[in-house]
N, C-alpha and C positions, 0 to 999 in steps of 0.2 A: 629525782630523789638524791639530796645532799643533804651532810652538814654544816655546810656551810648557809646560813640565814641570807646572808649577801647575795651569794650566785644564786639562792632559792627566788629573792627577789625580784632579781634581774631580770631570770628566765620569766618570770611570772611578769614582768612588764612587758618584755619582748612579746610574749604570747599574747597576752589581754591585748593588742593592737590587732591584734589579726581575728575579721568575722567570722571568720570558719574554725578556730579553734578553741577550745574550753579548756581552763584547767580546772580537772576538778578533783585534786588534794595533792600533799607535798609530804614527804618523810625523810627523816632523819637519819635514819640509821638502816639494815640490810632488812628485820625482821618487821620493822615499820613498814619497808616499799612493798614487801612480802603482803602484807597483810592489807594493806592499802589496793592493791590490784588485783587482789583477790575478790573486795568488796565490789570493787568499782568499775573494775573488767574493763578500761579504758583500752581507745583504739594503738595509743602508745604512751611507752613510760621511757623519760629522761631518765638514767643511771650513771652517776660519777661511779667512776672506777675505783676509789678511793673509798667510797662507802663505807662507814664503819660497821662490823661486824661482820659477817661473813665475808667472802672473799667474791670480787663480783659476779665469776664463771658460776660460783654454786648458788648466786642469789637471783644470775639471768634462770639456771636450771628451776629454782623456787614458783621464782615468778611466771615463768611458762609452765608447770605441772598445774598453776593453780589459775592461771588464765590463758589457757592455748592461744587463743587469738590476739594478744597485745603481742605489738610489737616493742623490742626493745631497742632503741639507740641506747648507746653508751656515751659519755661525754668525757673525755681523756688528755692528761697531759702529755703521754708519754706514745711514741710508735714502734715499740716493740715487736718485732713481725713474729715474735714466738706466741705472744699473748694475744697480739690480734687473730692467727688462725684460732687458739685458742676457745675465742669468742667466737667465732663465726661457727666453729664443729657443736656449739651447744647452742646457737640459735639465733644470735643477735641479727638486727636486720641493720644495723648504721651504727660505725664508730667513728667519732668523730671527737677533731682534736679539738680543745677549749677556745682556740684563736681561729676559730670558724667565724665567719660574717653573720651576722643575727638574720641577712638576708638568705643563705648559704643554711643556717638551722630551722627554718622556717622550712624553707624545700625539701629539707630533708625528711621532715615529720611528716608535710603535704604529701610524699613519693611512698614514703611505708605502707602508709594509711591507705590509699587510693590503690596499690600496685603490691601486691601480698606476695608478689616473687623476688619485687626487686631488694638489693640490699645495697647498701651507702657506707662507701669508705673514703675517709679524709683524711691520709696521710701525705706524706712525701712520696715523689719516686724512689727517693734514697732508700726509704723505707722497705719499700717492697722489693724493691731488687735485691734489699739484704734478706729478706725472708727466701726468694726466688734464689740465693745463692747460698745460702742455708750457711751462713754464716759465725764465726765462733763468739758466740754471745762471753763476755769477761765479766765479773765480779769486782769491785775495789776492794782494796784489803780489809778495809771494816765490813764489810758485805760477808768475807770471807770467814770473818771472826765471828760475826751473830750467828752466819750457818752451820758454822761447825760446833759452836754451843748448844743451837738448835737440835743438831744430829746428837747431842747427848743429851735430849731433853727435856734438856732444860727451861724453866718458864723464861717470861720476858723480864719479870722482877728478876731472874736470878742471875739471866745474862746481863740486865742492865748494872747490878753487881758487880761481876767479874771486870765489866769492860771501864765502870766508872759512867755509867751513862744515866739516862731518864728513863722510864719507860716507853715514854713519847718517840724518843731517839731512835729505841729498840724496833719498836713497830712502823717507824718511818721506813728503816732500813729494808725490813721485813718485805713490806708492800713493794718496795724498787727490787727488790731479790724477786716477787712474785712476778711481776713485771716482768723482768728483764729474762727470766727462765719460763716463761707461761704457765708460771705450774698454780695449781688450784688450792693449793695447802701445805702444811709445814714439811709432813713426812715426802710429799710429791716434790719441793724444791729441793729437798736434800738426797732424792735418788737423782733427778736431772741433776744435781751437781757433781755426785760421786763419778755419774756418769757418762759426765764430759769431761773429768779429773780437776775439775774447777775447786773443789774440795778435797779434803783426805777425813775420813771418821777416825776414831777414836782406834777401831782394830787395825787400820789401815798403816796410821803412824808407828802401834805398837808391831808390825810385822817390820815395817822398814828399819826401826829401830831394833831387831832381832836380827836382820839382817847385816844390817852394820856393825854387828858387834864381833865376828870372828875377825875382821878386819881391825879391827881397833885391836885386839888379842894378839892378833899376828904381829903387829909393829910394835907392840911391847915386847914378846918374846924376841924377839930380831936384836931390839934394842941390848938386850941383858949382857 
């Protein structure tokens, strides 16, 4: 399940080569895969992580309320060890990165399908050792700026406003901030942020700013 028509393609050549697998439908967006595997109770569903609409933790949760038995791969750019436990605590059975071997994704869907315990992950070592060492996930400074408009908010038109940006931009960002904190949604990214101090909210700057201000008073009166 992607937007993208291209990779929808792909996968769908990759797979039509192989006797023992069928595809049988493609969606677009989170509420389409939703409803698509609900009809068609397939033994697995490909999901970009990327998917539009829902965020993918709450559309893996969707799609298993409404078909227990599909398995879900994930198909990902990105090895975030926050977002992949993430995925694994609501269900998935394989995540796997987009620069997987067609022979490597093939196995993968053969191993879910056949083995209903096992689960498939293709990332880096790098990767998981940084999860196993629980490591201080950062923000870039524009990351830093949509979240904290976020925490006042604010829609994406309105940050895309403030910042000078697209909407496009806004929710590019959005999704790497989702990523990179494993969080499931707007208000969940910006308590992980407050709460690794990755961020400051709105009450947070007005208390440091209340603080700094007997100090600024002081060296006035000194000054006189």
């Amino acid at each position: 399940m992607d937007d993208h028509a291209l990779l929808r393609d792909g996968l769908r050549e990759i797979l039509g080569y192989q006797e023992d697998l069928v595809v049988v439908g493609e969606a677009g967006d989170s509420e389409g895969a939703v409803a698509l595997a609900a009809e068609k109770r397939p033994h697995v569903v490909l999901l970009d992580i990327e998917i539009p609409g829902d965020d993918a933790i709450t559309t893996v949760g969707r799609i298993r309320k409404r078909s227990p038995h599909t398995a879900v791969l994930i198909l990902s750019m990105y090895e975030g060890p926050q977002l992949l436990q993430s995925l694994l605590d609501v269900g998935v059975r394989g995540y796997l990165l987009k620069s997987v071997t067609r022979q490597d994704l093939v196995s993968a869907i053969r191993s879910v399908r056949l083995d209903k315990r096992r689960v498939i992950v293709s990332v880096s070592r790098e990767s998981i050792a940084m999860g196993q060492a629980g490591s201080t996930m950062t923000l870039s400074e524009r990351e830093r700026e949509v979240l904290e408009l976020t925490a006042q908010a604010l829609s994406n038109r309105q940050i895309a406003a403030q910042l000078s940006l697209t909407e496009a931009t806004v929710k590019r960002h959005l999704r790497n901030i989702f990523v990179k904190l494993g969080a499931v949604s707007r208000i969940d990214a910006v308590n992980k942020a407050v709460a690794a101090s990755l961020i400051e909210t709105g009450e947070g700057k007005r208390q440091g700013a209340e603080a700094a201000a007997p100090l600024g008073q002081g060296a006035s009166a000194s000054s006189d």
